[in-house]
C-alpha positions as CSV (number, residue, x, y, z in Angstrom):
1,X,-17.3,-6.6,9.5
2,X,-16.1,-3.1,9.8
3,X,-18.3,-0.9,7.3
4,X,-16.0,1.0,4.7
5,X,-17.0,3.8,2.4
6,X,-15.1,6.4,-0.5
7,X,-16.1,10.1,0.1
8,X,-15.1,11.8,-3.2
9,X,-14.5,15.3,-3.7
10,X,-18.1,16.6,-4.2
11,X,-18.8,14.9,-0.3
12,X,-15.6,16.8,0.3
13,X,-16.1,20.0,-1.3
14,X,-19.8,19.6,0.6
15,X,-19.0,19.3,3.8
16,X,-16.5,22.2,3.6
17,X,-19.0,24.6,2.3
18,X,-21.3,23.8,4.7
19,X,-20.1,23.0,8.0
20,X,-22.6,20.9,10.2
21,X,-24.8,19.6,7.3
22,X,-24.8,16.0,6.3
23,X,-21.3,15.5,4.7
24,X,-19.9,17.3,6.9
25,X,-20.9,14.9,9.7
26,X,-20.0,12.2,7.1
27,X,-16.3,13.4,7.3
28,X,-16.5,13.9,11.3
29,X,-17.5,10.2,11.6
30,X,-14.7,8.7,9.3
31,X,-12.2,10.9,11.5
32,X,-13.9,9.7,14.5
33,X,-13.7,5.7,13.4
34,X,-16.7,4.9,12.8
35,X,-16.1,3.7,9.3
36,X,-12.6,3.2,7.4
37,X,-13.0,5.6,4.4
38,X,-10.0,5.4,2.0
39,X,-8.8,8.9,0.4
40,X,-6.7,9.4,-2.8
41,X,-4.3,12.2,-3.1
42,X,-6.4,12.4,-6.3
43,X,-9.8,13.2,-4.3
44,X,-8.0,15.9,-2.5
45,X,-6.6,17.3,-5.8
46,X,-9.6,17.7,-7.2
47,X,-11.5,19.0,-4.0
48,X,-9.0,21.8,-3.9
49,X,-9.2,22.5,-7.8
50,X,-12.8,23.1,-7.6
51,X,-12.9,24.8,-4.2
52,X,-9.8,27.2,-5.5
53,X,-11.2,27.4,-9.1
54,X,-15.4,27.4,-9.5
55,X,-16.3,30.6,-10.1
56,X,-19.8,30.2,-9.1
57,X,-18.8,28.7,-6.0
58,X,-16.3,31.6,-5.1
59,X,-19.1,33.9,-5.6
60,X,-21.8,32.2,-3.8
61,X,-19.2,31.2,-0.7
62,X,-17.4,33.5,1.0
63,X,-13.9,31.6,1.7
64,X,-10.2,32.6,1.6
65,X,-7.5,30.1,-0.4
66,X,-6.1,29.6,2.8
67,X,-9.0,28.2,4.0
68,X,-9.2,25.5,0.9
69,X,-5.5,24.6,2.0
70,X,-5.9,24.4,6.0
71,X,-9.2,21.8,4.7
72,X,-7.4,19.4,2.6
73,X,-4.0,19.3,4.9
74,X,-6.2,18.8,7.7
75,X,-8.0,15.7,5.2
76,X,-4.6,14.8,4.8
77,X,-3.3,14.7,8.7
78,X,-6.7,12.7,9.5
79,X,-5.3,10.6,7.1
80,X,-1.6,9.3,8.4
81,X,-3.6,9.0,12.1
82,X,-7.4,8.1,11.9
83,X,-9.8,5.9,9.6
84,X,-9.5,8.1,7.0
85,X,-6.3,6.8,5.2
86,X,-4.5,8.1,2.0
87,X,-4.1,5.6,-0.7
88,X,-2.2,5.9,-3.7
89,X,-4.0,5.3,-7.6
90,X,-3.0,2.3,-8.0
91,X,-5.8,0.5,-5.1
92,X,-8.5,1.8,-6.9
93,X,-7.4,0.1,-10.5
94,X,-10.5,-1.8,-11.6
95,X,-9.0,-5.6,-12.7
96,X,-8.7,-6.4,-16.2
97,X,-11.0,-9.5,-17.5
98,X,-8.5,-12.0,-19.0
């Protein structure tokens, strides 16, 4: 059975403040195959929202916006051509009990 797991956004916001730590090997595995992680457009929204809009963050980290963007569209590319796949909302809805 192939292993599968859900990075959210604070994996993802992580890894992109610091580069070769933990979650950031995390993300260079799933883009590598060695586990299917699933990615909502809704995990990248919010990645960018608090990388873009944390002030503590922006004051601790020394990034440009353009950075935050090049991050999640490269998220995003993985996405349509590695393990890492973009889902929509609607395959995370928890089932109702009837």
């Amino acid at each position: 059975m192939r292993l599968s797991a859900v990075l959210d956004s604070t994996v993802l916001v992580s890894a992109f403040l610091t580069p070769g730590g933990a979650t950031d090997a995390l993300v260079d595995y799933a883009k590598a195959g060695r586990f299917a992680c699933p990615l909502a457009e809704d995990i990248l929204a919010e990645t960018a929202r608090v990388l873009l809009e944390t002030p503590r963050i922006r004051q601790r980290y020394p990034y440009a916006d353009a950075d935050v963007y090049d991050y999640v569209q490269g998220l995003r590319q993985a996405g349509s051509s590695s393990p890492i796949s973009l889902t929509s909302r609607e395959s995370y809805a928890t089932p109702t009990m009837t």
